[in-house]
C-alpha positions, 0 to 999 in steps of 0.5 A: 470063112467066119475068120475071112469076114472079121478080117474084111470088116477090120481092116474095113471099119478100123479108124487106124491105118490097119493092115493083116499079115499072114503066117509067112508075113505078106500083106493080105489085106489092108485098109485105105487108110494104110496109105497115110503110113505107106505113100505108095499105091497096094501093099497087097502081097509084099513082106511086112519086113520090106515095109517096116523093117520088123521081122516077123518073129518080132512082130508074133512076140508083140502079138502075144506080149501085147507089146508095141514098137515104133517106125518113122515113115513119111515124117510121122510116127507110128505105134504099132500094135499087133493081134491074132485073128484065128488060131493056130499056125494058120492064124493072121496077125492084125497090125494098127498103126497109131499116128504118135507123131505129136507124142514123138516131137513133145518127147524129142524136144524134152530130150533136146533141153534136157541139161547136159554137163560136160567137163574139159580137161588140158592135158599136161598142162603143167608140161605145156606150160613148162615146154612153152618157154619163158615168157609165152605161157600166158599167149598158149594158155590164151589160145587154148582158151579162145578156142575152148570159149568159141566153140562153147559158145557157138552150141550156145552153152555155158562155160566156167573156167575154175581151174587153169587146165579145168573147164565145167561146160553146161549144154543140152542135150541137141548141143550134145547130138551135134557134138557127136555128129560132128566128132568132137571136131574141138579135139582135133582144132585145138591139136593144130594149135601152134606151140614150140613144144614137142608135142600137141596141146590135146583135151580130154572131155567127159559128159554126162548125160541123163541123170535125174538131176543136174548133180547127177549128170556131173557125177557121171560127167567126173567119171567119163573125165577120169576114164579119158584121162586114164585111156590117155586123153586126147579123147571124149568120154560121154557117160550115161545111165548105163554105160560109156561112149568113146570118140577120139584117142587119135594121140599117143599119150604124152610122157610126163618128165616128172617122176614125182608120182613114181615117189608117192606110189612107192611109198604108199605102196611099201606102207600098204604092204607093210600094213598087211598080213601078206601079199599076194601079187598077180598078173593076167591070165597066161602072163607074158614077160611083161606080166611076170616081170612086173610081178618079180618086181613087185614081189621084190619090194614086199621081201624088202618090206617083210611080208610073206609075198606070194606070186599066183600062177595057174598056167603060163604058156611055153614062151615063158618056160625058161623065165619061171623055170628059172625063178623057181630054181632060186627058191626065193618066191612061192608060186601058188595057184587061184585056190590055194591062194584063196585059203591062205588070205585073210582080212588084212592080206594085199592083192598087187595086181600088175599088167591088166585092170580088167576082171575077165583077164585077171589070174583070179578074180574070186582072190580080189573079191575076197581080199577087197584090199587091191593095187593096180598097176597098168599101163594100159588105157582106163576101162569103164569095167576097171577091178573094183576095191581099188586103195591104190593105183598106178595107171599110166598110159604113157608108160611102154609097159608094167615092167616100166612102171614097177622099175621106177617105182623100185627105185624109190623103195630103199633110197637111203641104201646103196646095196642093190634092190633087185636080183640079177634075175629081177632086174632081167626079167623087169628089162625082158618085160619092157623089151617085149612091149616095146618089140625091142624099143621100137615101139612106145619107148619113151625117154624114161623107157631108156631110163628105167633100161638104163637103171635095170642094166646097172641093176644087173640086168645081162642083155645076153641072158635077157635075149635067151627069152625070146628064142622060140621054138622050131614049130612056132618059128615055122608057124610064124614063118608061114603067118607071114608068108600068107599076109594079104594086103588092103588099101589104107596101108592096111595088112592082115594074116591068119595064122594056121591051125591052133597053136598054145603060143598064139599070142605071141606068134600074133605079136610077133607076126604083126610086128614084122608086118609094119616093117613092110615098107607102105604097112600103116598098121597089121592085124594078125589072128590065130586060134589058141590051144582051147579054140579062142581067136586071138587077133593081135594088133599093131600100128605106126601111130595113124591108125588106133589100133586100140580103137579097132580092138575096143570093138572087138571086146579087146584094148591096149594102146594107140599102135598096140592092141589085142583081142580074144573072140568066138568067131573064127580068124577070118570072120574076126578079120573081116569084122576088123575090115569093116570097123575100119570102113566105118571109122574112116567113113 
């Protein structure tokens, strides 16, 4: 009763909007000043939750930390502030609602002048420039340039051109919003620009934003470029205080018919290893062809070089049995596991690392923290969350695979020698690697692809052998054969299937699956998932190149490439596939 009276003479004399909630969160009483917050007639006996759309757990937590939240009703803004009255699971809650609205458009407008640095890069300039033909690189350069400067210029910003590819934007922060609200449209206007090249002028942008100073801002703006050129261009990149945003990427990366850098990177890297007391080489967690190819390779190049090379390995699957088998058959390479390897490094060992950039997927990450020493070869697009400690790295997005990259490096290692570089099984296992990232040159297999094939075949590389790798089992082929058989199919040439029980190959029963879905005439793009042997949901996803299926992944914690991709997740395969619907609603909505 005495509780009852000091609710009526709160939400009577309060000089707030004010209303009580009970303990299931309906209205019990409410001021009339509350109508100044909610413009419609009684909110007597509705939830707080209809209302506010703060739950009511949210609303305790306020009550006992004294803290507040803020909600937008009728073009103003309030605080709300929240309060027990009595005690006990029958106690009220008192809510204020505290007009902030000047407060709100003050801060809203500093935050809208607040200055912005964006960078714009022209990807491969030099190859458009080449490609454009004599006489017309001045009139492309030219258009690249007018669209660039008009659409500056219409968010009335600010632009230097200080390199011929390389633009600094200055903007603010509400030019920055309409950016994002109209998705970075510039991308796809300068894609329709016309060129007698074989492939679209694109840009790769990055911002900063929210930095302390204006320095600040443009090293942030430096980080998000070179992540958008690493994810392949074609892309913004917007960094801030605490992490990244990605719009674009609707182009598969341009491959560069300059083979200067695969040089530079082999002899650095024969250098770096020289320089060390031993090298250690790793790939991904439960490697694939292409991992372990990479690896032979690479393990190939130290033996040359003169160092104890080891190659770590805690557990493959049974896709990759004949292939480790074999290796160790030749005893010419020491596989070691995570521990072991961390008690034979030293302060001037080499960690290579082939086919991933990322620390959660890495064989062994306590390895590379203690070395501190790391090279990374990729071909997958740059992640904000890249292995630290780089002193070398080769990451190229262009490129169908690790194997790829590491096949060109090797060309340049012992180039004044005639002997062959690489074993017969090095050279199979390198060929194996790019097969399987490229689903047998179906897929992303470019025209140094066909070359490093080429080179790897005059290696000694047997077609005949390299096939004997991807025979599967009985079991896995009739898992494969029943994923196929249960595929379901969405509008959008979109195909989906679930791959049944839990199964040690998923991941490659996943890759094969989607693979032989986009063979399915109308198919734009699969999606395929399956537990593995511990319980893990493994999606693997596939495209023809008109839906990023890297995109999708990203979401989902995952990556890869613009028509190749994959994730791992806790929920279950049909909840990840229904997640995948939804991702795609949003990205075509």
């Amino acid at each position: 009763m005495y509780a009852g009276r000091i609710e009526k003479l709160l939400a009577h004399y309060s000089i707030v909007p004010t209303c009580i909630i009970n303990q299931n969160g309906k209205v019990t009483k409410a001021n009339s000043k509350i109508a100044n917050v909610f413009k419609y007639d009684g909110i007597v006996g509705n939830d707080i939750f209809a209302l506010t759309g703060i739950k009511l757990p949210e609303i305790i937590r306020l009550a006992e930390e004294g803290t507040f939240e803020v909600i937008k009703r009728n073009d103003k803004a309030f605080k709300i502030l929240a309060g027990f009255i009595g005690e006990g699971e029958t106690a009220a809650i008192m809510l204020y609602f505290v007009d902030i609205t000047s407060f709100e458009n003050l801060k809203e407008l500093y935050i809208d002048e607040k200055t912005c640095i964006a960078l714009i890069n022209i990807d491969n300039f030099d190859e458009l420039m080449a490609s454009a033909g004599e006489g017309n690189e001045l009139e492309l350069s030219t258009k690249v340039d007018k669209h660039i400067r008009k659409w500056v210029s219409a968010m009335g910003a600010a632009t230097a051109r200080y390199r011929d590819h390389l633009y600094e934007v200055v903007l603010t922060h509400k030019s920055y919003k309409a950016l994002v609200a109209n998705k970075f449209e510039i991308l796809d206007e300068v894609r329709q620009i016309a060129t007698d090249t074989e492939f679209p002028v694109t840009l790769s942008i990055g911002i900063g934003i929210g930095g302390k100073t204006i320095s600040e801002s443009e090293e942030y703006a430096q980080g998000a470029l070179n992540l958008a050129m690493g994810r392949g261009g074609d892309q913004a990149v917007v960094k801030n205080v605490s992490n990244f945003e990605y719009y674009g990427g609707k182009s598969q990366s341009v491959e560069k018919g300059f083979k200067g850098k695969s040089r530079i990177i082999a002899h650095a890297l024969k250098l770096l290893m020289s320089q060390s007391s031993k090298v250690f080489i790793m790939g991904h967690k439960n490697p694939d062809l292409d991992s372990f190819g990479a690896a032979l390779g690479v393990h190939r190049m130290a033996k040359i070089v003169g160092r104890e090379a080891y190659i770590v390995l805690n557990a493959y699957n049974s896709s990759m049995v004949d292939m480790v088998e074999d290796a160790k058959a030749t005893g010419e390479y020491v596989f070691v596991s995570s521990e072991k390897a961390q008690t034979l490094a030293d302060d001037h060992a080499l960690v290579v690392i082939v086919d991933t950039q990322r620390p959660a997927l890495v064989e062994s990450m306590e390895l590379v923290e203690k070395v501190k020493r790391t090279v990374v070869i990729d071909h997958h697009r740059k992640t904000e969350d890249a292995i630290p400690h780089q002193i070398l790295s080769y990451m190229e997005s262009y490129a169908s695979s690790a194997s790829e990259l590491v096949s060109e490096v090797m060309q340049y290692v012992n180039e004044k020698s005639s002997k062959k570089v690489l074993t017969k099984l090095e050279a199979d296992a390198l060929l194996a690697g790019i097969m399987v990232d490229t689903n047998r040159f179906a897929v992303k297999a470019g025209v140094r692809t066909f070359e490093a094939a080429s080179w790897l075949r005059r290696a000694g590389a047997d077609l005949t052998n390299v096939k004997r790798y991807f025979q599967a089992d009985s079991e896995s082929f009739r898992v494969k054969a029943q994923c196929i058989a249960n595929a379901s199919f969405m509008d959008g040439g979109i195909a989906m299937s679930v791959c049944p029980g839990e199964n040690i190959n998923s991941p490659i029963i996943n890759s094969q699956v989607a693979d032989e879905l986009l063979t399915i005439k109308g198919i734009k793009a699969s999606f395929v998932a399956g537990k593995n042997e511990i319980g893990k949901t493994v999606i693997s996803a596939r495209s023809l190149g008109e839906i990023n299926v890297q995109v999708v992944m990203e979401k989902l914690g995952g990556g890869g490439h613009l028509n190749t991709a994959g994730a791992q997740v806790d929920e279950s395969p049909q909840e990840a596939l229904e997640k995948i619907g939804e991702i795609l609603k949003s990205i075509n909505s």
